[in-house]
N, C-alpha and C positions, 0 to 999 in steps of 0.2 A: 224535560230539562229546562235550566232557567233561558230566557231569551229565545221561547219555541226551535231550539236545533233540534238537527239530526244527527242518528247516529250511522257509522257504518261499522260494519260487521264481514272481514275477509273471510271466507271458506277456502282451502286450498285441500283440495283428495289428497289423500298417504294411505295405502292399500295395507302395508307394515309398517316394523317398528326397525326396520334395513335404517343404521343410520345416517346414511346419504341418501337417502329418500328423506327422509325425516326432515332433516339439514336443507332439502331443495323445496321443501313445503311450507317451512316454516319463513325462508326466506321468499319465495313467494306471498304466501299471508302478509308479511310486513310489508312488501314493496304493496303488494293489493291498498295497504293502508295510508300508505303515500310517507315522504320523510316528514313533514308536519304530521302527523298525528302523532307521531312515536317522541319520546322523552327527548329533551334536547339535551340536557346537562344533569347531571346528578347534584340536588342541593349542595351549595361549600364546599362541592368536590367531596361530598360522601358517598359510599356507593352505592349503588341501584340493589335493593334487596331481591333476587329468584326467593318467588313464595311457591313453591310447591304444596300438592297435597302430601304427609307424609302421617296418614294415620297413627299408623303403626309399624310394629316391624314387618314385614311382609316380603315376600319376592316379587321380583317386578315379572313376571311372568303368574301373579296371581289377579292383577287389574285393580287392586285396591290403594295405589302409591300411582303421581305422577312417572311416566316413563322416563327413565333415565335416559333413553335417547332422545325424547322430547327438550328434556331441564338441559342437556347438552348444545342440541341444536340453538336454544334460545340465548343460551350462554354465548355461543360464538357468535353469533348474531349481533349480539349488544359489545360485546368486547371489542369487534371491528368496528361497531360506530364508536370506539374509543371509552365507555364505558366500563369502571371499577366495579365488581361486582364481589355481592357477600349473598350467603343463601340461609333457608332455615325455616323450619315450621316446628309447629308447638303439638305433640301427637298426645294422642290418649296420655291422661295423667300416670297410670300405670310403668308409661316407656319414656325414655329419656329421647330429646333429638338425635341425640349421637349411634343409638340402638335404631333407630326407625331409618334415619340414611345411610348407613350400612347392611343393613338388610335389604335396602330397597335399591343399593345399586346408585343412589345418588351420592354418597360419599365418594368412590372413588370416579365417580364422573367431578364431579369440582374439583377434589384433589389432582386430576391429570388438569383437568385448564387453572389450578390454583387457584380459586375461588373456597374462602373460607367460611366454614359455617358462625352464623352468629349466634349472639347471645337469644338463647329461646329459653334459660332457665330463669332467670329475674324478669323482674317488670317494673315499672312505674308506672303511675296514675294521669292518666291523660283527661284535662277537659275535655264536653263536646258540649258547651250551652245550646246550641240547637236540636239537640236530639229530640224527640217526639217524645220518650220512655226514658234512655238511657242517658244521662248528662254526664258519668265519670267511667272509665275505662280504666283497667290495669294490661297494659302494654308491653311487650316484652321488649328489650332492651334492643334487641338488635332491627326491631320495626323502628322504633323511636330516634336512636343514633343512624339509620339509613337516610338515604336522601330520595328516595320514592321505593315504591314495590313494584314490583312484577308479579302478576298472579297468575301463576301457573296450575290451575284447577284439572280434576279428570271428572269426567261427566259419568253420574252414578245414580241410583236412586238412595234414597233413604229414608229410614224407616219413622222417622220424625215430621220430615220436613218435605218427603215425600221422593225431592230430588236435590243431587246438591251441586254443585257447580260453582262461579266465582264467588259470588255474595257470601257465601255458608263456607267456604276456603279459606275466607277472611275471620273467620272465626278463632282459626290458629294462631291471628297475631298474640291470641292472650295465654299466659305461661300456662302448660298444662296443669299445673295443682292449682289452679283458679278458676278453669274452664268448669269443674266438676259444683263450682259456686252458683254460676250462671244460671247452671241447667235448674239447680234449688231456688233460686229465686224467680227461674222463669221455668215453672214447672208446667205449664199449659204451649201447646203450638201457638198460636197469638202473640203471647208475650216474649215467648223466645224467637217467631220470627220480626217480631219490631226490635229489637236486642240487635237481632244481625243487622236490621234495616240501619239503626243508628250507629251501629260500627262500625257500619260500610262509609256513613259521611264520616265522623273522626280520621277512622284510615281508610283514603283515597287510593284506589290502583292506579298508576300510569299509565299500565300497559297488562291487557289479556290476552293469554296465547292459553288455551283448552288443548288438550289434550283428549279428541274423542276420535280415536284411529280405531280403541276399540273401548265401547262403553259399557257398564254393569248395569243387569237389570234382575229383577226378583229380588232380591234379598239383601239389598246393598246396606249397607256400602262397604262391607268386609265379606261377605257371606254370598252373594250374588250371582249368576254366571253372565261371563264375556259374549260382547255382542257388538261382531262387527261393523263400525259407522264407515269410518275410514277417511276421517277429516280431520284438520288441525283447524281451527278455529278463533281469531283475534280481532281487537276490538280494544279501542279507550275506552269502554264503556262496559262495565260488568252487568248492567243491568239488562243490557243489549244480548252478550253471549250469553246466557242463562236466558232467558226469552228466546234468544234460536236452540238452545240445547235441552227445552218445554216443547216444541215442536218438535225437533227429530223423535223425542220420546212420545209423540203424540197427545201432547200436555196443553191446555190453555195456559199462558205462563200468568196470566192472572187469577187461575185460579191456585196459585202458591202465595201462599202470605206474604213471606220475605220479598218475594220480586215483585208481588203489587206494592207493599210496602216501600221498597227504594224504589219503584218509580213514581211515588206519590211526593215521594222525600224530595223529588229532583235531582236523584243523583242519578238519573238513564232513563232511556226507554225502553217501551216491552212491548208496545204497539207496535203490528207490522209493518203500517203505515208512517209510522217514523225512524224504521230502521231501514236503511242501503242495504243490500247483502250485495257485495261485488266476489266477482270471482266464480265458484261452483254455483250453480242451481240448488236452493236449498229441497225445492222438491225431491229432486231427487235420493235425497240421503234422510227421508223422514221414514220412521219404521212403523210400520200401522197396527204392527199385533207385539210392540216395545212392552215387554210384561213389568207395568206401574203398580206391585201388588199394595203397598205401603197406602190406608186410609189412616192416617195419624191423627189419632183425639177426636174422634168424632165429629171430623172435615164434614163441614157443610150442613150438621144437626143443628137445629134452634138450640139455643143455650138454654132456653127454659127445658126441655127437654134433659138435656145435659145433666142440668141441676137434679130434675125427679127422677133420671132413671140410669145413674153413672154406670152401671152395672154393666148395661145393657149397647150403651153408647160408646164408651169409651174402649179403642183396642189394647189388647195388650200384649206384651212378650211371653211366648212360650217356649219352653223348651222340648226338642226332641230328643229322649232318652239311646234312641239306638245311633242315634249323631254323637253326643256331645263327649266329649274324652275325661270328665272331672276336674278340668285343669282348674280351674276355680277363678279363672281370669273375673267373667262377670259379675261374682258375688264382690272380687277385690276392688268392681270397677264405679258399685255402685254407688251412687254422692248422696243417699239417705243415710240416717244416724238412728237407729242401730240400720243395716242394710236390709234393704226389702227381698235380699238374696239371703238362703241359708242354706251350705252345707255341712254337712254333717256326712263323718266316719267314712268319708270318701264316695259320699254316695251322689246322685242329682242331684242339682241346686235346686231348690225351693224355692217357689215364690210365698211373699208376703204382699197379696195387691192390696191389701186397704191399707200399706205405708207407699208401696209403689206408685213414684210421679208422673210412670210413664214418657220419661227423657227417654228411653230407649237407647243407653250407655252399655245396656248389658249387651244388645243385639249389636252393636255398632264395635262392641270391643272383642265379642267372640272370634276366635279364627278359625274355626270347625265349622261356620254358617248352621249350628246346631240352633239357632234361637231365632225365631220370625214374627212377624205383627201377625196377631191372631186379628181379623177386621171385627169388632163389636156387629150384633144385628141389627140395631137400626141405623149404626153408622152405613151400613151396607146400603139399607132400605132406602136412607135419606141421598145418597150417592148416585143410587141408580133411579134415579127421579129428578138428578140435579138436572 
């Protein structure tokens, strides 16, 4: 970060999702963080946006949506420092905000503390002349009209990016039917993890509170099974939480693009050695057999290689037949023209891999976890050599 700082990074245990456990952890984590580090005023008295994860529609008893008791706790938290608060994420283009937080149990958590959902269906275009890749952004209305965020991220793996947490949370500020753009112009891991790196500088978090009480692994980040951490985890620094939530997972967090990337950008660290961790022993809550199955794009192959033998490198989505229900979510989710999904007379969707970008929209939007990164062979080969 500029000016050689450091970061710190609170751990507070929460065993469940009991909302006064919850409530006592979270306030803990913040005091761990001291009243300086936390937001002092919300810009001109606009309100602090809760960014939750909010994929999709989901139940919160499925671990693919921030916990409602988490977005609750944090809510009350910021309202007692006097803090107006509006919430809102931008879910799979498929689902409307309004569908994704009422099935997840966050709607009527804002609605009992009167916290209104905002604008996640418009956007406007936001500079970022400093980007490395990305200079202009379309922003959805209710990040823009806020006077800071709050990222309320749930620690997951996924099948692109391998893991996703604050940095890739931030991904939602952009309206869903523009997200499906992104992934088309940045149809390589690389360029879509510098995409996130430079979104991350445009749109700055105030404030990180994770939600990893219980975290997804295998198959995430819809598809995955729950795996007890049993940590709330916060931090001014996204690049910080996402580098302690690469470790729990048993993850070098530089070997993720996106988070080497923003900490190259200077927006966090990811070096142990320049994060604090106060509060819980991170030793203790690291998981050493965390199943990381996601090797996305041919992580870690020479490009040259890449280029001669895509075939053979490159992972892909597959579907399993005695999983998948027809619902035809994936073929509608995909952002190729004509789609590189095809069903037909109600049968399994088909893949087309020589139009498939390999965004992994389809795995990411299935709700049956019917679809998983098949790992390429020499992606394998180069992986287990790295």
């Amino acid at each position: 970060m500029p000016g050689g700082s450091r970061s710190v990074v609170a751990l507070a245990a929460c065993s469940d999702y009991d909302p006064d456990r919850v409530l006592r952890a979270v306030q803990r984590a913040l005091d761990l963080l001291g009243q300086a580090a936390l937001p002092r005023s919300a810009e001109n008295g606009r309100p602090l946006l809760l960014k939750p994860n909010m994929l999709r529609p989901s139940g919160a008893e499925k671990g693919v949506t921030t916990h409602p008791a988490v977005f609750s706790a944090v809510a009350r938290c910021l309202a007692e420092r006097g803090f107006t608060l509006s919430f809102g994420d931008s879910p799979n283009g498929l689902f409307t905000p309004q569908s994704a937080a009422r099935s997840s149990g966050l709607l009527a958590e804002a609605a009992a503390l009167g916290i209104p959902l905002a604008d996640f269906a418009s956007g406007s275009d936001v500079a970022f002349p400093q980007g490395v890749q990305n200079r202009l952004f379309t922003i959805a209305r209710g990040v823009t009209e806020a006077g800071g965020v709050v990222n309320l991220p749930r620690l997951k793996t996924h099948g692109l990016t391998t893991m996703t947490g604050a940095l890739k949370n931030t991904f939602g500020v952009i309206p869903g039917g523009r997200k499906s753009e992104y992934h088309i112009t940045h149809p390589d891991v690389e360029s879509f993890s510098r995409m996130i790196a430079d979104l991350n500088g445009a749109v700055r978090s105030s404030l990180v509170v994770m939600d990893a009480i219980t975290a997804m692994e295998g198959n995430g980040p819809v598809g995955g099974r729950l795996r007890p951490v049993g940590l709330i985890i916060a931090s001014t620094d996204p690049v910080a939480v996402d580098a302690v939530g690469c470790r729990i997972m048993g993850i070098d967090p530089r070997a993720i693009d996106h988070v080497r990337m923003a900490e190259e950008a200077g927006l966090g660290n990811a070096h142990p050695q320049r994060v604090d961790i106060v509060g819980e022993t991170l030793d203790e809550f690291v998981c050493r057999d965390f199943d990381v199955r996601a090797r996305p794009l041919g992580q870690n192959v020479p490009k040259f290689v890449m280029r001669l033998a895509k075939s053979l490198v490159v992972s892909k989505p597959v579907i399993d037949p005695e999983v998948c229900t027809r619902c035809g979510e994936c073929a509608a989710a995909c952002p190729t023209t004509p789609s590189s999904l095809v069903q037909t007379n109600n049968d399994v969707p088909r893949y087309n891999y020589a139009a498939c970008i390999r965004c992994y929209c389809c795995q990411e939007t299935c709700p049956h976890g019917a679809i998983s990164i098949r790992t390429a062979p020499l992606s394998r080969f180069f992986e287990d050599r790295r």
